[in-house]
Structures are given as structure tokens and as C-alpha cells.
C-alpha positions as CSV (number, residue, x, y, z in Angstrom):
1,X,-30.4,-8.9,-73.0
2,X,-27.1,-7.1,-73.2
3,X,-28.6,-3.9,-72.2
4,X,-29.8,-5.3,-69.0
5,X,-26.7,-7.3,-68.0
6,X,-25.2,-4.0,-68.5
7,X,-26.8,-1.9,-66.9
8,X,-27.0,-4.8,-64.2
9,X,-23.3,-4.3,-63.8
10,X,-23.4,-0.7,-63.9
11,X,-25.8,-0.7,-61.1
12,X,-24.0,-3.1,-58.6
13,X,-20.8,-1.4,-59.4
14,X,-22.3,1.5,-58.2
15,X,-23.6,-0.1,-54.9
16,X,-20.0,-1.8,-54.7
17,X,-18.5,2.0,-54.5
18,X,-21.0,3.9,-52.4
19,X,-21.1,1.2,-50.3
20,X,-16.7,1.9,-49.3
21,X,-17.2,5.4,-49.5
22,X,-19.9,5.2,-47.1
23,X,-18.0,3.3,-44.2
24,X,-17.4,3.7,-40.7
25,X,-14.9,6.8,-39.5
26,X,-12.0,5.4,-39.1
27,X,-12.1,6.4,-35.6
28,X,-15.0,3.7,-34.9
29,X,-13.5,0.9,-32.7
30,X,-12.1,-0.5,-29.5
31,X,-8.7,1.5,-28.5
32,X,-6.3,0.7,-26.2
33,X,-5.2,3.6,-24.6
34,X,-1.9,5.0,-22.3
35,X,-2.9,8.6,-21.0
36,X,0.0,10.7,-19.1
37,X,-1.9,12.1,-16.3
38,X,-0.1,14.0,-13.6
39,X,-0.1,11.0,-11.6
40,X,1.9,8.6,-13.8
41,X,0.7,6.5,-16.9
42,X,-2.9,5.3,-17.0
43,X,-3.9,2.6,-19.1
44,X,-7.2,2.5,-20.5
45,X,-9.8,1.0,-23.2
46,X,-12.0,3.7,-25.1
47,X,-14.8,2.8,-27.5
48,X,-16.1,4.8,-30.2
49,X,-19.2,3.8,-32.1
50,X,-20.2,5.5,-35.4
51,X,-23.3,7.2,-33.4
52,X,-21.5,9.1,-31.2
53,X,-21.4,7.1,-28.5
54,X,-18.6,5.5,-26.8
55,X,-17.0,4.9,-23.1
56,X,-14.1,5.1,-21.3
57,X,-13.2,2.4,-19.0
58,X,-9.5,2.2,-16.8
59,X,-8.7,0.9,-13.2
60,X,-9.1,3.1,-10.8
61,X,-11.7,5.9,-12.6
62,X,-14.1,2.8,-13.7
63,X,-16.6,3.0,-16.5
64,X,-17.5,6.6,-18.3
65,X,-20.1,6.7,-21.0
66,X,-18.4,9.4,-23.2
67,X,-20.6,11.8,-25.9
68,X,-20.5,13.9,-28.5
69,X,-18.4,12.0,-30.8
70,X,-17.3,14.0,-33.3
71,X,-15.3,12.5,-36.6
72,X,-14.1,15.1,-39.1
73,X,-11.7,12.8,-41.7
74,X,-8.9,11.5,-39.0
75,X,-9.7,13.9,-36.0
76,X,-11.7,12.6,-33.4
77,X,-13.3,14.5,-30.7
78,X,-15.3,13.7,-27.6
79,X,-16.1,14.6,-24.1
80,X,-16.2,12.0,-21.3
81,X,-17.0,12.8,-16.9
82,X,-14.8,10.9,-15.1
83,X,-15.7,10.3,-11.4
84,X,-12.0,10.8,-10.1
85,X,-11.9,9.5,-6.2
86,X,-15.0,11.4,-5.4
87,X,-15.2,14.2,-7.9
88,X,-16.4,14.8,-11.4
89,X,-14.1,15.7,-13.7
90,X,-14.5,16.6,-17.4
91,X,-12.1,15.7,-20.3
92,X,-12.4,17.2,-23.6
93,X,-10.4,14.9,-26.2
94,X,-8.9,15.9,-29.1
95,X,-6.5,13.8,-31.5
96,X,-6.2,12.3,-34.9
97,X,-6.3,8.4,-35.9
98,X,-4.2,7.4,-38.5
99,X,-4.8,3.6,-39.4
100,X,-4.5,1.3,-36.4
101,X,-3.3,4.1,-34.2
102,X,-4.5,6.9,-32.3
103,X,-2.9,10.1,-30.8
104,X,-4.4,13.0,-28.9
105,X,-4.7,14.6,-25.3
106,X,-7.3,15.5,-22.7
107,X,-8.0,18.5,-21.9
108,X,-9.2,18.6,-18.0
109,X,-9.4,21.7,-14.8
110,X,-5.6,20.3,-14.0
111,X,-4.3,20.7,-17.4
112,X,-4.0,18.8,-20.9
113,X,-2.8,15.3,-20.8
114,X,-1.5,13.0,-23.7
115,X,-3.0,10.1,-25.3
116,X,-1.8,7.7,-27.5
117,X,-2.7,3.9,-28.4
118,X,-3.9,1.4,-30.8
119,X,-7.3,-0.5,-32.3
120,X,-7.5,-3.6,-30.7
């Protein structure tokens, strides 16, 4: 009986551990976002989901799925198509998230643009 209790509690310790190891990146989450565009301070909410999915959503650009969510430790990277008052443009994120924040930039035809916020 000892032998199974113990191994019992070998077993779910186990589980216990590979189940924190095995959490979300820490990038996964709801961010509220600021991004210095040439054309003044945008505020914006981006979502990142453990698949690589995600979105970008702020007033004036709308709703952009975003994809190719990459997580490597704390960097984050994805690429989202903004319809900017008529035409597409591309931006290619970059940054690191380090606990409840997040810092980066866009890269985009017009140049590379900060980004910096927190989970909300």
C-alpha cells in the first residue's frame, strides 16, 4: 500500500510540474497598446493566442486579424495588414514581453514605429 501511495505522489507531482512548464508564452493575452506612428500616438488593443493567431484592433485602422505568431522565450513576433485610409499596409512586429508589459516596434514601407503597453 505504501508503494502505491508513493508512486501515486510521484506520479501527480510529476503532472503538477509538466503541467507549469508547459504553459502559455507569456506573450498570450489581451495588450493594451500606444504605437508612435508618424502621425501622433495611436492607441490600440492587440491579442495574441497561443496558436498564432491574434488581431489588432484601434480607431481609425479598425480590426486586423494578425498571423504568424511567433514566441521564442520573451520575444514576440507577428505580422498584421492594416487597411490605412484606403491602402494595405504591412507591419512586421518585433518586441519582448517582460511580465505584464510589452515593448517593441513595427516595422512598415514608411519606417519602424515604437510599441509599448501592458496585459489587460
Amino acid at each position: 500500500m505504501k508503494k502505491i501511495l508513493s508512486g501515486l505522489m510521484v506520479l501527480s507531482l510529476s503532472l503538477l510540474v509538466g503541467c507549469a512548464a508547459g504553459g502559455p508564452p507569456p506573450g498570450v493575452g489581451v495588450w493594451g497598446v500606444e504605437m508612435v506612428t508618424p502621425l501622433g500616438n495611436l492607441p490600440a488593443t492587440l491579442t495574441l493566442n497561443a496558436d498564432g493567431s491574434g488581431g489588432l484592433s484601434a480607431d481609425g485602422l479598425g480590426d486586423a486579424p494578425i498571423s504568424g505568431v511567433m514566441y521564442d522565450g520573451n520575444s514576440v513576433s507577428f505580422s498584421a495588414e492594416i487597411d490605412a485610409q484606403g491602402q494595405t499596409l504591412v507591419l512586421d512586429f518585433t518586441g519582448m514581453v517582460e511580465g505584464d508589459s510589452i515593448d517593441g516596434e513595427f516595422g512598415s514601407d514608411f519606417g519602424a514605429f515604437g510599441v509599448s503597453g501592458s496585459r489587460q
